[in-house]
C-alpha positions, 0 to 999 in steps of 0.5 A, a space after each residue: 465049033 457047034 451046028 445046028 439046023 432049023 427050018 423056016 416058015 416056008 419049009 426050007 432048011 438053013 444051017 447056021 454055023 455059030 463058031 464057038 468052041 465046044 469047051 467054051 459052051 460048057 463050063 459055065 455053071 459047073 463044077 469049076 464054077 463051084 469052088 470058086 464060089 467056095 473060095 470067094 464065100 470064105 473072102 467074105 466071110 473074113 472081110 465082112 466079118 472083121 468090118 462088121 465086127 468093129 464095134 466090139 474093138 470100139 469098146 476096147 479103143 474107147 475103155 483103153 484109150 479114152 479117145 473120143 467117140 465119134 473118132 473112135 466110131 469112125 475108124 470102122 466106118 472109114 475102113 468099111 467105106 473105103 473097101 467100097 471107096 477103092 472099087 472103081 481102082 479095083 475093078 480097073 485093075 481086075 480088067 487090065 491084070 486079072 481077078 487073081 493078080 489083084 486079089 492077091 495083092 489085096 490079101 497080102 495088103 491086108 495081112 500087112 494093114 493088120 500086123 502094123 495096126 497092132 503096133 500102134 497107139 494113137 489115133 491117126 496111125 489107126 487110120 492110116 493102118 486100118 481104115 485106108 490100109 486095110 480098107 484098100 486090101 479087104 476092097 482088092 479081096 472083096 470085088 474080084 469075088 463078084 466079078 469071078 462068079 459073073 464070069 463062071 455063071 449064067 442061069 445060076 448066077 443069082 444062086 452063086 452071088 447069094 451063096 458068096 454073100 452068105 459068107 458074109 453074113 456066117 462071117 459076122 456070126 462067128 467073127 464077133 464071138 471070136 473076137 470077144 474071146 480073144 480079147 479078154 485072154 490076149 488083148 487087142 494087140 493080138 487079136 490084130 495079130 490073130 485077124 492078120 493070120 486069119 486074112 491069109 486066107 484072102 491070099 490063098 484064095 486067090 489063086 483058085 480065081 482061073 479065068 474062065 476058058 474063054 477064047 477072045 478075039 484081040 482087043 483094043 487096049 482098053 481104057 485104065 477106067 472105063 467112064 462109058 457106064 456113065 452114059 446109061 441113065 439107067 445106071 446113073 439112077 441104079 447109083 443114085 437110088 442105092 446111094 441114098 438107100 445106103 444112108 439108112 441102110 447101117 442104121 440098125 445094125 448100129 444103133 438097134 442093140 443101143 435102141 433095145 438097151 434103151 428100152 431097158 432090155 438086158 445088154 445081154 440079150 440085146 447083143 443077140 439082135 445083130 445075130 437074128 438079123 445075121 441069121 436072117 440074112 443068110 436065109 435071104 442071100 440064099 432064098 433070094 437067090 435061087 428063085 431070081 433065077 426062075 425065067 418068070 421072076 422080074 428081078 427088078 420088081 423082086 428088089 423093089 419089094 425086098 426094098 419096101 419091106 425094110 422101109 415099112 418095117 424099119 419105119 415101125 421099128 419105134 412101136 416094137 417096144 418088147 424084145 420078142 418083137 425086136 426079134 420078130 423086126 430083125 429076122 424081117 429086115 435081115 430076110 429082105 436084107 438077103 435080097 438086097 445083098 445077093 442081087 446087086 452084082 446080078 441087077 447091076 449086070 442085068 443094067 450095064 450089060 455083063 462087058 461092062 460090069 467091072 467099071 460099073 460095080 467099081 463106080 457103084 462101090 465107090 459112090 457106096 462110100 459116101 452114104 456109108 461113111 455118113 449115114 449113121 453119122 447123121 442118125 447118130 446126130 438126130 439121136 443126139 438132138 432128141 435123146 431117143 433113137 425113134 428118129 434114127 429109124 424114121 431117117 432109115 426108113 425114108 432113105 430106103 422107101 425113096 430108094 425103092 421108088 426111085 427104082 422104078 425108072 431104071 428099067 425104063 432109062 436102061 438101054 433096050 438091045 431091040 428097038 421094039 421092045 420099050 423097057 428092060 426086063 430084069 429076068 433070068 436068062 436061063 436058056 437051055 433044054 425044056 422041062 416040064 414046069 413045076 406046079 408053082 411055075 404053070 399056075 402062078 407065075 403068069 401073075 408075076 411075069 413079064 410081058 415081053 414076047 418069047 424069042 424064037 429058037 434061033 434068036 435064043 441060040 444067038 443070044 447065048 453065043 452073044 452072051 459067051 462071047 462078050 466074056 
């Protein structure tokens, strides 16, 4: 166990004893750490990227089949909505058997989704066998990355979450070139087949996810789904303001190669926008991620004008009517978009408190699925009645902007640990040795901190054992 002696005010000597296992202080943040994220950045660069990869396979459906559309256009979303769909379950059986177990299973569901959909020809086994099939598996793959990171990070943690979620973004890079040549050499049965050998990798990634060395006291046998993160009216709008924000959130990347093709740009350049926004992306999750890190960042107030931006840019998206400025837009919104990204899993922990994550990510996923499996239905309706996809955009940026406001009164709603302190501040919880600060720390951070009052000495050690020993 560690010791550490302080003296108070009146020059006596106290000696708190704080019984925490030495090897349990230090393997956050290390190496361990490391390569997990490796491993959970490569299951989101094959989950993502094959969901985000489906318009390619519409094209095919659509060409081969002749199916409808709006049915064919809903096999991808329905997928991507029940990857989202199935968190709550996810989460609640990551708590009760472990991220590793569940990861698994997903990976080898998801190997089976992608074999069996290549045996099918009609419409409604498609749905069966990739939008819920696979969408359960790619959901028992993709929330036990955010959870494993939560348990291996804590001044790093943002860091960590937008390395894994760059994953994603490389994964739509390369999964949609992939994709385009495998299906003009070998058609789309076995491409299907190629993606179900490529989701092994979900299994074999798994089993790097150890639980962190953590010594428990014996708990209570806990609910199967926790329902207790529904009495954090923080949480309830945190939910409810990304839930509209995800209304408008897919609008571009499917309707903005579409827009450009309608502003007579060539088909063949219009395809490279969803890459600079991809591009984009990638430079976010990672940018954003180390500097919401930094103690003085207010990471509420970082999201929030991550969030306006994209309002304010996709609302103009109309009046970039050259491709150069099509391009300027996409590299924009992906930028801001790595904010949104990377953050949610660290801001949604920052609210319910790092216990109660699991169920609350789980809740947060599940009322994703609703927007998402939606929203662009209802852009793609406005396009239809006025013949242009101004009005897509416009729909877009309004969910987004009222999302941004609506965040505001989560720091305020959130539950406070100290009564003497009225709203949540969103920062790092970086504690450690002190160094000197950097030139950008001493003279600029003092206009973007926050107000609360720096805990003494002692209060800062308590709270790390505080926040190792709730793992």
């Amino acid at each position: 166990m560690s010791t550490k002696v302080f003296k108070n005010n009146k020059g006596n000597t106290e000696e708190i004893v704080l019984k925490v296992d030495d090897d349990c202080e230090n393997w956050k943040d290390g190496g361990r750490g490391w390569m997990i994220c490796f491993a959970a950045a490569m299951v989101q660069f094959v989950v993502l990227g094959i969901h985000n990869s489906f318009g390619i396979l519409y094209i095919v459906f659509v060409k081969e089949y002749g199916w409808s559309k709006a049915l064919t256009g809903y096999i991808g979303s329905m997928g991507l909505g029940m990857n989202f769909f199935f968190g709550p379950f996810t989460s609640a059986l990551c708590d009760r058997y472990g991220c590793r177990v569940v990861a698994m299973m997903g990976g080898v569901i998801s190997v089976a989704a992608m074999f069996a959909t290549s045996f099918v020809n009609s419409l409604v086994p498609i749905y069966l066998t990739y939008s819920v099939l696979w969408g359960m598996g790619s959901s028992m793959s993709y929330v036990p990355t955010f959870l494993m990171v939560d348990s291996y990070f804590e001044r790093r943690k943002s860091l960590a979450n937008g390395f894994i979620t760059a994953g994603s973004a490389i994964g739509a890079l390369v999964m949609g070139p992939t994709l385009n040549a495998l299906l003009s050499k070998v058609g789309w049965k076995n491409t299907m087949r190629f993606l179900g050998g490529a989701a092994c990798i979900l299994v074999f990634a798994a089993f790097s996810y150890k639980p962190p060395p953590v010594k428990r006291e014996p708990a209570k046998k806990k609910k199967l789904i926790d329902l207790s993160v529904w009495k954090n009216k923080g949480f309830i709008v945190w939910a409810l303001a990304l839930g509209i924000f995800n209304l408008g959130y897919f609008v571009p990347y499917v309707y903005l190669p579409t827009h450009a093709t309608y502003l007579q740009i060539p088909e063949s350049k219009a395809s490279f926008l969803i890459g600079f926004l991809s591009v984009g992306s990638l430079f976010g999750r990672l940018f954003f991620g180390h500097i919401s890190d930094l103690r003085w960042v207010n990471r509420m107030y970082l999201y929030q004008t991550a969030l306006l931006v994209m309002a304010v840019t996709t609302t103009l998206c109309p009046l970039a009517t050259t491709y150069y400025w099509l391009v300027v837009y996409t590299l924009l919104f992906g930028i801001f978009d790595g904010a949104f990204v990377s953050l949610i899993a660290v801001l949604t922990g920052d609210v319910v408190g790092h216990h109660r994550l699991p169920s609350a990510l789980g809740f947060l996923y599940l009322v994703f699925s609703v927007p998402i499996m939606t929203g662009s239905l209802i852009a793609g309706f406005l396009s239809d009645i006025t013949s242009s996809y101004n009005e897509a955009f416009y729909f877009s940026g309004a969910a987004i902007a009222l999302c941004t406001g609506l965040l505001s009164f989560v720091p305020v709603l959130t539950p406070m640990r100290s009564r003497d302190v009225k709203e949540m501040k969103m920062t790092s919880d970086e504690l450690g040795k002190k160094r000197r600060p950097s030139f950008f720390e001493k003279y600029v951070q003092k206009y973007f901190s926050s107000s609360e009052p720096k805990p003494s000495e002692v209060e800062e050690y308590l709270f790390v054992v505080e926040k190792i020993t709730a793992v």
